[in-house]
C-alpha positions, 0 to 999 in steps of 0.5 A: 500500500502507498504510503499517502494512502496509509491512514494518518496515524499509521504514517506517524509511527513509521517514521523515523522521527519517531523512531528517533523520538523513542530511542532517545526516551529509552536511552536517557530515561535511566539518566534521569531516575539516577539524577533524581534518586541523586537529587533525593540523597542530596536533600536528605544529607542537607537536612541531616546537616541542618537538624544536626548544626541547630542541635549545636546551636541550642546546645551552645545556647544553654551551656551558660543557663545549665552551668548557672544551674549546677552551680546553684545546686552544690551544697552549701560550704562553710569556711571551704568546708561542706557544711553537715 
């Protein structure tokens, strides 16, 4: 059968066009899944980083509060000797 007389939908699917079109799909679509698994690890490993800098953060902020605590709870001293 002459190709002007296939119907239009069969002609789209012969061509090398498409061809081309389906090749380069099947090619880079692994490229792709492993850029995107990537691109997960990677904002994974940032927010880890982040929680683990603001646990940091408070921990230095309270250092002076929590010294101030445990010096307020030593038991009272008489003259340099504890106090019975």
């Amino acid at each position: 059968m002459p190709r002007r007389l296939l119907p239009l939908g069969r002609r789209l699917f012969e061509g090398l066009g498409f061809r081309l079109v389906v090749l380069l799909t099947i090619a880079l679509l692994p490229i792709g899944l492993i850029a995107v698994i990537q691109n997960n690890r990677v904002v994974s490993e940032a927010q880890r980083s982040a929680e683990t800098a603001l646990l940091g953060l408070t921990s230095e902020s309270v250092a002076g509060e929590r010294t101030l605590k445990h010096t307020k709870q030593r038991p009272p001293t008489r003259l340099g000797a504890p106090a019975l």
